[in-house]
C-alpha positions in Angstrom: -31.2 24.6 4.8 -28.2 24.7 6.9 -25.6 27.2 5.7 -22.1 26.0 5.2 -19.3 26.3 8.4 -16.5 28.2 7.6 -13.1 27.1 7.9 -10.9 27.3 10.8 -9.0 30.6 10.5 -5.5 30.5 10.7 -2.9 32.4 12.6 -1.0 33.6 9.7 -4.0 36.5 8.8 -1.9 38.9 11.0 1.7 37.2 11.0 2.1 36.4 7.7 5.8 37.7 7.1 7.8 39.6 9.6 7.1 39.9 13.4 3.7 41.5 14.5 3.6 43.6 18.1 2.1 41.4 20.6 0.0 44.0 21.5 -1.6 44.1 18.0 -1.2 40.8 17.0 -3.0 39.4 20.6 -6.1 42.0 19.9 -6.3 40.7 16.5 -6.2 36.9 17.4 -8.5 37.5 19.6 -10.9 39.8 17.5 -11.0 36.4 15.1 -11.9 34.3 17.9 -14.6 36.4 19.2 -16.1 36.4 15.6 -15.9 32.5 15.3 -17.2 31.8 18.8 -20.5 34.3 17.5 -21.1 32.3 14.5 -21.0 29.1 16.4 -23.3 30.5 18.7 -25.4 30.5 16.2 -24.8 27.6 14.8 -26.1 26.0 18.3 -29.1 28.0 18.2 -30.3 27.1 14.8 -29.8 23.2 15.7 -32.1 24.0 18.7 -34.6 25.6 16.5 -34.2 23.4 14.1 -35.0 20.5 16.4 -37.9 22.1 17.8 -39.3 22.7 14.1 -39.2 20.0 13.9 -41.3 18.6 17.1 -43.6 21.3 16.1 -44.1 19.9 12.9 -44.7 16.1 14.3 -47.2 17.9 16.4 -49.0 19.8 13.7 -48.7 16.5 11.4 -50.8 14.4 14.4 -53.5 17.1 15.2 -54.1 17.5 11.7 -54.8 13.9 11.3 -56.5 13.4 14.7 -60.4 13.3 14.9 -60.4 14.9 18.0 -58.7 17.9 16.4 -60.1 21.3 18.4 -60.0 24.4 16.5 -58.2 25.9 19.3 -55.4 23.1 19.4 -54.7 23.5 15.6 -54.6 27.8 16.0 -51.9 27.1 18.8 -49.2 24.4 17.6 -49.9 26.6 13.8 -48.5 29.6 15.8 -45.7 27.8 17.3 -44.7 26.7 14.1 -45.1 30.3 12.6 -42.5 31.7 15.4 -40.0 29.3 14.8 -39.8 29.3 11.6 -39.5 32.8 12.0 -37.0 33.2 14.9 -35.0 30.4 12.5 -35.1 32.5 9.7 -33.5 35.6 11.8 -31.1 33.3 13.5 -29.8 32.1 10.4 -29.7 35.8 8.8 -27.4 36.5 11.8 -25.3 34.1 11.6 -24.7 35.3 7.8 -23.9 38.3 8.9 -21.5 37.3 11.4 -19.6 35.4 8.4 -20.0 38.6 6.1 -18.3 40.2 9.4 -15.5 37.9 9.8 -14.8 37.4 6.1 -14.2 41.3 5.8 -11.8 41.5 8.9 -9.8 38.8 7.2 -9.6 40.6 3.9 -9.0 43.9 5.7 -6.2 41.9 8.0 -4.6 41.1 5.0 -5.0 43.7 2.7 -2.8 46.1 5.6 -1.0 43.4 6.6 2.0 45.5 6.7 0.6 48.2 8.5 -0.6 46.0 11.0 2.9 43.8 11.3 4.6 47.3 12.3 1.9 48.5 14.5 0.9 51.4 12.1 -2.3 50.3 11.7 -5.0 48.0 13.7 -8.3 46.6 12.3 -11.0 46.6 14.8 -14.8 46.2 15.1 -16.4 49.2 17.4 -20.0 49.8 17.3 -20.8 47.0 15.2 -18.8 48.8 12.4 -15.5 48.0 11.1 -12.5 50.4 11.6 -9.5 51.1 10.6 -7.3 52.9 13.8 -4.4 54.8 13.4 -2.4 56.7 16.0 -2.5 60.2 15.7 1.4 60.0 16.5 2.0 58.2 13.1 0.1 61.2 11.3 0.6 64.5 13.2 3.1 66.1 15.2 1.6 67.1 18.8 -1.0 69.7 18.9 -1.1 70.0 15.3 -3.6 69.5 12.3 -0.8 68.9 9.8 -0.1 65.8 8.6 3.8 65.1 9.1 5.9 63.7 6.3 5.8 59.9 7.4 2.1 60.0 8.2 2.1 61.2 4.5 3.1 57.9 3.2 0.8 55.7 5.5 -2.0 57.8 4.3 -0.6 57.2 0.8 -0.8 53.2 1.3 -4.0 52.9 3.4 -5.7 55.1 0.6 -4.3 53.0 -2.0 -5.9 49.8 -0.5 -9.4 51.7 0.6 -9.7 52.5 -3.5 -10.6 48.8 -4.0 -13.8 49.7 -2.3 -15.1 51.8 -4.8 -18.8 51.5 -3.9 -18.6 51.9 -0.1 -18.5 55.1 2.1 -16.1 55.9 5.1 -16.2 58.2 7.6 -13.1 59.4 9.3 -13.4 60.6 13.0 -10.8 62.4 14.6 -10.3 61.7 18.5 -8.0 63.2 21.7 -7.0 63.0 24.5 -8.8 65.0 27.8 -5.7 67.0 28.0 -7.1 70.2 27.4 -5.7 72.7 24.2 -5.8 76.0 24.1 -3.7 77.4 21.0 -4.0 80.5 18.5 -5.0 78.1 16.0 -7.2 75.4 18.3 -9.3 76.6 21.2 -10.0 73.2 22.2 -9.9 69.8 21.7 -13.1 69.7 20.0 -11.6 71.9 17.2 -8.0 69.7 16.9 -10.1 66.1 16.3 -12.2 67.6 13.4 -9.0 69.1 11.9 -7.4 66.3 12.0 -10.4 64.6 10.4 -10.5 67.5 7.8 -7.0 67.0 6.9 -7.0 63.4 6.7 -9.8 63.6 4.3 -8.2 66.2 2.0 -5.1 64.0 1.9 -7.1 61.1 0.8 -9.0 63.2 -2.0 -5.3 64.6 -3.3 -4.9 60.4 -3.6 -7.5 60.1 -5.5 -10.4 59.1 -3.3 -13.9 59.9 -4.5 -14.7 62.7 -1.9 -18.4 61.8 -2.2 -17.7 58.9 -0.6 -15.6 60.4 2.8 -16.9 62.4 5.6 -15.2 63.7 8.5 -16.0 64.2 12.3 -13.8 65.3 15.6 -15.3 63.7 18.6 -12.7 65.5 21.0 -12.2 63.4 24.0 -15.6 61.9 23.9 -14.6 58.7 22.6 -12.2 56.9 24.4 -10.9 53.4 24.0 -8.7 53.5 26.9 -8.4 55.6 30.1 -7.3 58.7 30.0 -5.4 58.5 33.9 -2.3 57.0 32.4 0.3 58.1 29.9 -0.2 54.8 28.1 -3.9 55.6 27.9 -4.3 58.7 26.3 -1.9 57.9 24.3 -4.1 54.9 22.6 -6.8 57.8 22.9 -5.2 59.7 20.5 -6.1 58.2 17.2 -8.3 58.9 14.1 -10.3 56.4 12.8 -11.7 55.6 9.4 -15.1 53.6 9.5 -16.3 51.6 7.0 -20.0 53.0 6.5 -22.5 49.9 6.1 -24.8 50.2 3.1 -28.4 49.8 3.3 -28.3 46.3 2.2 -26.4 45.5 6.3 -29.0 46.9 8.0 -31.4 46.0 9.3 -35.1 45.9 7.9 -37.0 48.2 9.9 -40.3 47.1 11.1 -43.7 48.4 10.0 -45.3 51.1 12.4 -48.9 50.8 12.8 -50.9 53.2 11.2 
């Protein structure tokens, strides 16, 4: 059964009201259309597969009723049929999940819509797992752990919108620069990102967050998203992200190991 196409996806997810950076709004256009394209890669593989079912079937259907059916002939096209079914049905369970994907970054797109417009905020996939990234410009002054007044209030608001997810589990990773730090209160950069981390997550708790459901990490300069030889660079470097932790209904099954 084929399962149903979903809807072109319209502009207005990120520009909505008000102007959007181009920066932001480009990588988000072009996030959607990365998502689509995926799910209609899929769609063209499960139209092959289906197809070739469906040979294998017409195949099967003739042996079966042949009288020069060989034992060996049967066992074959049988096992062609067998994989394709079963290569369908895992095609078919990607393609869902490709949807489930796309269907959150929407609701996430518009959920922080004004975050995103201002540039506060950016929705992103990385690792398979989606993310929200904030500069650590908008939350802390330089070299510090503290989270400044404004940075306050976007905490504030992105909390307020993450409470809808009351059954999921987020992570929130701290990340610099390679611009080493060396301070009374930070020996390194390893120490700032989980700081940061920490902070954010005790922010979030004060909001009301279930802390059972947050965890926090510092991944120094370890991470980077962009490279660290230009101003411009390390600045997009210097972020903390809050990932949104699949459950064990996303991932995959794992397969049986022989005994």
């Amino acid at each position: 059964m084929r399962l149903p196409r979903l809807a072109p996806i319209a502009l207005v997810l990120v520009l909505a009201t008000g102007c959007v950076k181009k920066s932001t709004h480009a990588r988000a256009v072009a996030r959607v259309h990365d998502l689509e394209a995926q799910v209609q890669d899929r769609d063209r593989r499960i139209a092959t597969l289906e197809g070739d079912l469906g040979r294998t079937r017409g195949d099967l259907d003739k042996l079966t009723s042949g009288k020069s059916l060989t034992e060996e002939e049967l066992k074959r096209v049988r096992g062609e049929k067998e994989a394709s079914d079963a290569e369908l049905a895992e095609v078919q369970a990607k393609r869902e999940a490709d949807q489930k994907r796309l269907a959150a970054y929407q609701d996430l797109q518009r959920r922080f819509q004004s975050l995103v417009s201002t540039g506060t905020l950016e929705v992103a996939f990385r690792n398979g797992q989606m993310t929200l990234k904030l500069p650590s410009g908008v939350l802390f002054p330089s070299g510090s752990a503290d989270i400044s007044e404004a940075g306050g209030r976007t905490l504030t608001e992105v909390t307020k919108v993450l409470m809808a997810f009351k059954d999921r589990r987020f992570q929130v990773v701290g990340h610099t620069d390679n611009v080493p730090i060396a301070t009374e209160q930070f020996k390194n950069n390893w120490y700032l990102s989980t700081a940061r981390a920490v902070s954010v997550v005790e922010y979030m708790i004060g909001q009301g967050f279930p802390a059972d459901q947050l965890a926090a990490a510092g991944y120094s300069d370890k991470d980077p998203v962009a490279s660290n030889k230009t101003a411009k660079g390390r600045k997009q470097n210097r972020r903390i992200e809050i990932i949104l932790l699949p459950d064990l209904s996303e991932l995959p099954k794992l397969a049986k190991t022989p005994k």
